[in-house]
C-alpha positions as CSV (number, residue, x, y, z in Angstrom):
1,X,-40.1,-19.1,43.2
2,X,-42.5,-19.0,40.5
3,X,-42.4,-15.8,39.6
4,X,-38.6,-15.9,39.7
5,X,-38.3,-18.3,37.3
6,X,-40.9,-16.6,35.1
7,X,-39.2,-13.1,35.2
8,X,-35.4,-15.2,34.4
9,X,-37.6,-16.7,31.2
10,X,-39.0,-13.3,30.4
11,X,-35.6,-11.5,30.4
12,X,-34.0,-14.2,28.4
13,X,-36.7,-13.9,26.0
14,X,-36.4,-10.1,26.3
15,X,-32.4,-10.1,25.6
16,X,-32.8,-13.0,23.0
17,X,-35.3,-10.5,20.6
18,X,-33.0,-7.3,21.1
19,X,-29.4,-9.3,20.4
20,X,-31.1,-11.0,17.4
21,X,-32.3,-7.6,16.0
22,X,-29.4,-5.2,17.1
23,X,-26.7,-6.3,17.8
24,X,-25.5,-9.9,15.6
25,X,-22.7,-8.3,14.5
26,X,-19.7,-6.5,16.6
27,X,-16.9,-4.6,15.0
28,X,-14.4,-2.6,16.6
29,X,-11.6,-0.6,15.2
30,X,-7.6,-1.0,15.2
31,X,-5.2,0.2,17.7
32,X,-3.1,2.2,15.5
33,X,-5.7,4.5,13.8
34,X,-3.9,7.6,14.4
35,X,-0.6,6.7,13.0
36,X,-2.8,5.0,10.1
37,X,-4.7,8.3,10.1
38,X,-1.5,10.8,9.8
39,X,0.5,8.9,7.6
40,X,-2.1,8.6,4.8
41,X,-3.1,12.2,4.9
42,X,-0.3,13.6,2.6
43,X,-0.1,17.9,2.4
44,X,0.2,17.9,-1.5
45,X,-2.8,15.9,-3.2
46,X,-5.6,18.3,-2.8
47,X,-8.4,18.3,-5.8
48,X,-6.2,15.7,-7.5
49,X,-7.9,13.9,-9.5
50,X,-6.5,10.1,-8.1
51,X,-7.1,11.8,-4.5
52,X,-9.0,8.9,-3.4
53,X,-6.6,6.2,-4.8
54,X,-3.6,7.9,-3.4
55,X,-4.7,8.3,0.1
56,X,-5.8,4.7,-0.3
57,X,-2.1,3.7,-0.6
58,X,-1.0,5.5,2.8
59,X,-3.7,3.3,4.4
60,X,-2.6,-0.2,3.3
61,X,0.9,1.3,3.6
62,X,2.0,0.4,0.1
63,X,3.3,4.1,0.7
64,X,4.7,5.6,3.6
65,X,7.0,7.5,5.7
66,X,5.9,10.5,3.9
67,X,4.0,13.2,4.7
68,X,4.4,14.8,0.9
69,X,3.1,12.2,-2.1
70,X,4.5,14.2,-5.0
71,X,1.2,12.6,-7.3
72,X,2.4,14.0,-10.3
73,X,6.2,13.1,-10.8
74,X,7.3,9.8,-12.5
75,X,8.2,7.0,-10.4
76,X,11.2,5.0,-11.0
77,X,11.3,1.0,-11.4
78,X,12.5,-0.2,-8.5
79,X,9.9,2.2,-6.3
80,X,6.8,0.6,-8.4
81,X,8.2,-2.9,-7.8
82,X,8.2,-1.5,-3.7
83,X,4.9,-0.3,-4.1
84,X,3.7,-4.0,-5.6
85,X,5.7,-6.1,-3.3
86,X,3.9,-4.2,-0.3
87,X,0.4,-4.7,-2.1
88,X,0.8,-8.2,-2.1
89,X,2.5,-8.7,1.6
90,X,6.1,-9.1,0.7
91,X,7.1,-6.4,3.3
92,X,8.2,-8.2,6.2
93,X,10.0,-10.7,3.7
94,X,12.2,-8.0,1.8
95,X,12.8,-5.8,5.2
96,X,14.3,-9.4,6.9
97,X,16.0,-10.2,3.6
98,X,17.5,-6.3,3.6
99,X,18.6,-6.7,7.4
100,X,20.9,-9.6,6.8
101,X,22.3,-8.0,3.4
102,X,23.2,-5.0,5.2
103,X,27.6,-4.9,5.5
104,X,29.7,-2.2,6.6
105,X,31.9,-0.8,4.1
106,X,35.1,0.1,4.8
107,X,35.4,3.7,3.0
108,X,37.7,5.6,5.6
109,X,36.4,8.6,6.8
110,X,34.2,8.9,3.6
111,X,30.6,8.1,3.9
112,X,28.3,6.4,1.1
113,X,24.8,5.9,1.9
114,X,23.9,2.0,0.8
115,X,21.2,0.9,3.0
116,X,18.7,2.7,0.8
117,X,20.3,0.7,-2.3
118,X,20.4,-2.7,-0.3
119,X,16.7,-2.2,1.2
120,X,15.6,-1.7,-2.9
121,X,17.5,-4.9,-3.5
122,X,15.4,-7.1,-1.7
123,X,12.3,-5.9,-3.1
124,X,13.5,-6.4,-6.6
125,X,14.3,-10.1,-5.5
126,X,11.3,-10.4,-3.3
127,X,9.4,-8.9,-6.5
128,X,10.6,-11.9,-8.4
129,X,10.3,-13.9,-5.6
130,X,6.4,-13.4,-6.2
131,X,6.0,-13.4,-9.6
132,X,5.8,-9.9,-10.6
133,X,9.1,-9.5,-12.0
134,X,10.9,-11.8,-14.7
135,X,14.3,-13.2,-14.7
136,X,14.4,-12.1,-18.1
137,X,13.3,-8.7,-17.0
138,X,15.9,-8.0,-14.9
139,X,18.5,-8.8,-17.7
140,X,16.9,-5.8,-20.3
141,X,17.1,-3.8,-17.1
142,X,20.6,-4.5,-15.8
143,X,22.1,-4.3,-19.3
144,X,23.9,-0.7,-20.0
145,X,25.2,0.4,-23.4
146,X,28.4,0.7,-24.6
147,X,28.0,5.1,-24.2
148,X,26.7,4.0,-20.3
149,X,29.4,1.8,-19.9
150,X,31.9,4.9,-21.3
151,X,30.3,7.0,-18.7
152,X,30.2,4.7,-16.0
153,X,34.3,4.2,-16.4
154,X,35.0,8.1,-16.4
155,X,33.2,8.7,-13.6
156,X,35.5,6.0,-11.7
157,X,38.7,8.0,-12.7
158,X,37.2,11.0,-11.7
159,X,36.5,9.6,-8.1
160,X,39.9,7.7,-8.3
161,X,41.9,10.8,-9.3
162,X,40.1,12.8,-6.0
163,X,40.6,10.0,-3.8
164,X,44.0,8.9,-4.0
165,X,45.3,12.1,-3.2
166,X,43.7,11.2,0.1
167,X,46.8,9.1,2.5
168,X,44.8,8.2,5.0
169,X,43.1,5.6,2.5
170,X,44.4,2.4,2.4
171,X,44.1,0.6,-0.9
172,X,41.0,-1.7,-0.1
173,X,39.2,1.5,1.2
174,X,40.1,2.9,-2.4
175,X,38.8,-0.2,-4.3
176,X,35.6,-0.4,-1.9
177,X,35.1,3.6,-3.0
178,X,34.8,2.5,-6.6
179,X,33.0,0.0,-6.5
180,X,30.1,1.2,-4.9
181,X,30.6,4.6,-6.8
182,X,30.1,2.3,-9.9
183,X,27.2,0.4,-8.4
184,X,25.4,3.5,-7.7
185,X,26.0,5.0,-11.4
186,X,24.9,1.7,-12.7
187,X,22.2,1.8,-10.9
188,X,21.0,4.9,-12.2
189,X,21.0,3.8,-15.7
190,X,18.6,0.7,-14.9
191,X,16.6,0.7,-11.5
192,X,16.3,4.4,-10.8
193,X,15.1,4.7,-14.3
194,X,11.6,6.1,-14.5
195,X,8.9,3.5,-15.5
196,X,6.9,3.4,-18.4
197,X,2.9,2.7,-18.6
198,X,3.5,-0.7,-20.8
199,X,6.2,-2.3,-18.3
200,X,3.9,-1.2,-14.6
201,X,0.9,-2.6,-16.5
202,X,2.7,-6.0,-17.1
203,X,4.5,-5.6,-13.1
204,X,0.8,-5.0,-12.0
205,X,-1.4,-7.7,-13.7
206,X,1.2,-9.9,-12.7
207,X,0.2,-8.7,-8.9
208,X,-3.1,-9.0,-9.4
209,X,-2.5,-13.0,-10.5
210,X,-3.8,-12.5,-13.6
211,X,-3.1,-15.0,-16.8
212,X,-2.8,-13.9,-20.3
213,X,-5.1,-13.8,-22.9
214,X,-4.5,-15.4,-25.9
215,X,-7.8,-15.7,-27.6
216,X,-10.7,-13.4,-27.6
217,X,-8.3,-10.7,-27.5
218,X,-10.3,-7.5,-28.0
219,X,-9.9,-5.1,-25.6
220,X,-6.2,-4.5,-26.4
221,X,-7.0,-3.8,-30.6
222,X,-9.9,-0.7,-29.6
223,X,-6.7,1.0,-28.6
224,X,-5.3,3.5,-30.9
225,X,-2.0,2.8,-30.1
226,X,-1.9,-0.9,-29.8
227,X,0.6,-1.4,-32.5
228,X,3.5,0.4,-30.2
229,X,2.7,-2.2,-27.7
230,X,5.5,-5.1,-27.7
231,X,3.9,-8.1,-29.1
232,X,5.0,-10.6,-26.8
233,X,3.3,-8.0,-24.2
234,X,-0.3,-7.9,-26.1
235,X,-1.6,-11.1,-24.3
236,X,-0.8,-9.6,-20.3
237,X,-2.3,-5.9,-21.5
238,X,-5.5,-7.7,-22.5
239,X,-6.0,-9.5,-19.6
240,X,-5.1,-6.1,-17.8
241,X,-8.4,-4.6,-19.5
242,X,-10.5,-7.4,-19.0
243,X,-9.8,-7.0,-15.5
244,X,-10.3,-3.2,-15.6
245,X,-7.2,-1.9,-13.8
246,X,-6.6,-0.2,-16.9
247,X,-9.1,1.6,-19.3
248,X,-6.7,3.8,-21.4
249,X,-6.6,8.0,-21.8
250,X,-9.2,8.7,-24.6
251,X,-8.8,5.1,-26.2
252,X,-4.9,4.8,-25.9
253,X,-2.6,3.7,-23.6
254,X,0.1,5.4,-24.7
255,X,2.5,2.7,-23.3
256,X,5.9,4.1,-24.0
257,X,5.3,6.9,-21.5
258,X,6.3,7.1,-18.3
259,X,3.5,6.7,-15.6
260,X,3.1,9.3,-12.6
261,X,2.6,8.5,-9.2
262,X,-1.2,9.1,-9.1
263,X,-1.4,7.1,-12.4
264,X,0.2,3.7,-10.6
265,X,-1.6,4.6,-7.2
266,X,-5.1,4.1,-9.4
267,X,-4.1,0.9,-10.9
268,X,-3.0,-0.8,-7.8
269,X,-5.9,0.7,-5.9
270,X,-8.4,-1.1,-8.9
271,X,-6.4,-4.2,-8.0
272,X,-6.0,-3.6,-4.1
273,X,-9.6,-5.0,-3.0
274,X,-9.1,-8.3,-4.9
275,X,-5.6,-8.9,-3.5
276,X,-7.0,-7.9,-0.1
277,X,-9.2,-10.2,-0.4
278,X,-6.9,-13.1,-1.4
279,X,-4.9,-11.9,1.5
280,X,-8.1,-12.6,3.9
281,X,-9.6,-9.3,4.0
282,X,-12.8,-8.7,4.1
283,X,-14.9,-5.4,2.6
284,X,-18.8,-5.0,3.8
285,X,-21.1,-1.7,3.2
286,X,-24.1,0.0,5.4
287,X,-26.0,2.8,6.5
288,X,-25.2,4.0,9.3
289,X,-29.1,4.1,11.7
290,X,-28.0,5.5,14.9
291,X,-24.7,7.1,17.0
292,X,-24.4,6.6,20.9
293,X,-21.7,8.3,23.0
294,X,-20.8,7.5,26.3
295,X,-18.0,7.6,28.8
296,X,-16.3,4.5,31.0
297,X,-13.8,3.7,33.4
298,X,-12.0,0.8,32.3
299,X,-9.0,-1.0,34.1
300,X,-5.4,0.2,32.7
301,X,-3.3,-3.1,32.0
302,X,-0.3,-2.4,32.9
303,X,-0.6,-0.1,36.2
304,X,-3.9,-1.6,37.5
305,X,-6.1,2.2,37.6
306,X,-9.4,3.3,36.4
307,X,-8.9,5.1,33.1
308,X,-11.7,7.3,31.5
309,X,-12.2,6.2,28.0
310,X,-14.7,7.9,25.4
311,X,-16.8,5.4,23.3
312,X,-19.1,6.1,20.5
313,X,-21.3,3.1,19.5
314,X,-21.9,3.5,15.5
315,X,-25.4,1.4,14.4
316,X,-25.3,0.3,10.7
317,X,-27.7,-1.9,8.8
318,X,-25.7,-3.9,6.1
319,X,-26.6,-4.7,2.7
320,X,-27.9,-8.6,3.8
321,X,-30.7,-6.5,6.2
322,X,-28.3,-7.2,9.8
323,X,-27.8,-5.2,12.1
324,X,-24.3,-4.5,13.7
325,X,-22.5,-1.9,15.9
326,X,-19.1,-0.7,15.1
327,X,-17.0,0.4,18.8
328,X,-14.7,3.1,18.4
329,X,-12.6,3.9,21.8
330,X,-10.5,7.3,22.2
331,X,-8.3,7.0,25.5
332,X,-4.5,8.0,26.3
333,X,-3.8,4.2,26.4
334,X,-3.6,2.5,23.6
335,X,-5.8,-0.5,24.0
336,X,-9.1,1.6,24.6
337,X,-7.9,4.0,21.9
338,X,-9.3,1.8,18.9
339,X,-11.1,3.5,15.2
340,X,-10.0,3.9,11.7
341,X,-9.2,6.8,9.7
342,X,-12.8,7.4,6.7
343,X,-12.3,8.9,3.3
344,X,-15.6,11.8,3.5
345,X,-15.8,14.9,1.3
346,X,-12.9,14.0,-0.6
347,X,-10.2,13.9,2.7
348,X,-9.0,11.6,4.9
349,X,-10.7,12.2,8.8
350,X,-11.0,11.0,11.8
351,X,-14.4,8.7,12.8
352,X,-16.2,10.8,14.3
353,X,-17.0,12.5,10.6
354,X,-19.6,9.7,10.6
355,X,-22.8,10.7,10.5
356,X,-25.9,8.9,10.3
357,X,-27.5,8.0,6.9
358,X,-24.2,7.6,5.6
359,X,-23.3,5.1,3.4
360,X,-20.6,3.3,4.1
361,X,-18.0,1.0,2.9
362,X,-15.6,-1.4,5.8
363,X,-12.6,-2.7,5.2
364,X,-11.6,-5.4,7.4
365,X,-8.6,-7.4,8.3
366,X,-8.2,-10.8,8.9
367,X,-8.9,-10.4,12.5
368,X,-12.0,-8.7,11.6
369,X,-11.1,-5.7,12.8
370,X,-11.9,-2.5,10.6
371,X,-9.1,-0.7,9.5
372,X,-10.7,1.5,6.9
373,X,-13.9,3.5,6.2
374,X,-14.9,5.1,2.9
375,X,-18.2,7.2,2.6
376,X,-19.2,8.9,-0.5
């Protein structure tokens, strides 16, 4: 009995000193890696320069359904105020607000594509919704000059004069033709309209939650161009620098132009770690120490057999000096096919381009679950 209980005290012991040294912390990765992994790895970014910052948005999905990212064309309004709303975690609320918005238009046997146009509406409401965009905004935006007006109106007899030749259309088909004829040219003059650097700044700062500077303002007066900065603006762009989501090209800013895709993808991704973290994210670094793979049979949920399921048990040593073991699972079924895609050698890949000595840096959800890996 004796020596029972001694050799229960000595294991206890025994597990007690290797838990406390090996193992304190767990992590595992998510379930939806590979869609994560696929989605972010766009075909056309290459040696770009924001390469990092772009596949970085196809992680936290702030761009997607994609497989092309197109880094250096210009991006239009309503698409920034998208990307912004999605940074932040107005998604689910501007999808749910597009859903019930979403009619059927009576055009006969004429089809007009407004879902797209709906979907962008809620995100520009959701966007103000938030913060990021002003009442006041939207009026500049929305109003059209008198040649855009001109425009607008001789399109509308151009349609009118094709369609009501048509008599099969009834009159309100007619007048639902026009009208979202004229909806869509409107909307080309104001939302589809490409953004410039001064206005995504402002749309971005405001993301971030930052306040304006009104005294101490230096940052904004080292840049050559300041003076073709809007005044009332000067005070946001400040606090934009302070911040460091914007440094300027060669000491300017060159406001008026209009910002590329890459461009916006390396602001937000300046801003991205602090709204993560107000979102309840969580970002840890480590060296990797030691790899272990092994295979199991684990129980499949829904029909009750034994499924093989590959695990690789990643060691790292974090910057407080704790050790902790990251899983990573790679099965047919999804819930023992957990990981997370890792930036390496300027790509996105797979986990298994681990290796050990690498230093790493975890993103983690708010279920502590890592989602992301970067390695340089």
């Amino acid at each position: 009995m004796k020596k029972t209980r001694l050799l229960v005290v000595m294991m206890t012991l025994l597990s007690f000193t290797f838990s406390a040294y090996a193992f304190d912390l767990t992590y595992e990765g998510v379930e939806n890696y590979t869609s994560m992994y696929q989605n972010s790895n766009f075909t056309d970014v290459g040696n770009h320069w924001a390469k990092k910052s772009i596949y970085k948005m196809g992680i936290l999905e702030v761009v997607k359904g994609t497989n092309k990212f197109y880094p250096n064309a210009k991006i239009s309004r309503e698409e920034a105020l998208m990307w912004m709303v999605r940074l932040l975690g107005g998604e689910e609320e501007a999808q749910t607000l597009a859903q019930g918005n979403i009619k059927d238009i009576d055009t006969g046997k004429y089809q007009f594509n407004t879902k797209n146009d709906t979907y962008m509406d809620a995100y520009i409401q959701v966007a103000q919704n938030l913060g990021i965009l002003t009442g006041d905004e939207i009026k500049a935006i929305e109003k059209l000059s008198d040649a855009q007006k001109e425009k607008i109106d001789q399109h509308i007899e151009t349609k009118r004069e094709k369609y009501e030749d048509d008599e099969d259309l009834k009159p309100q088909q007619l007048r639902n033709i026009e009208r979202i004829t004229k909806d869509q040219m409107k909307r080309a003059y104001t939302w589809k309209v490409s953004v410039d650097k001064e206005q995504s700044i402002l749309w971005a700062a405001r993301t971030l939650g930052l306040s304006p500077v009104y005294e101490n303002q230096q940052r904004v007066y080292t840049m050559k161009d300041f003076k073709n900065i809007k005044t009332e603006n000067i005070p946001m762009i400040e606090a934009a620098l302070q911040a460091g989501i914007i440094n300027g090209d060669g000491g300017r800013l060159n406001p008026k132009a209009n910002i590329t895709r890459a461009q916006l993808s390396a602001v937000l991704d300046t801003a991205s770690e602090t709204i993560l973290r107000m979102k309840g994210y969580n970002v840890e670094y480590g060296e990797i120490q030691k790899i272990q793979n092994y295979v199991s049979s684990q129980q499949n949920p829904r029909f009750l057999n034994l499924v093989g399921v590959e695990n690789s048990v990643i060691t790292i040593l974090n910057d407080d000096g704790i050790y902790g073991d990251i899983l990573i699972q790679g099965s047919n079924i999804s819930s023992f096919h957990k990981g997370f895609p890792v930036y390496k050698n300027g790509k996105v890949n797979p986990p298994s381009v681990i290796g050990i000595g690498d230093m790493i840096k975890i993103y983690k959800n708010p279920e502590g679950k890592i989602f992301y890996v970067e390695i340089e």
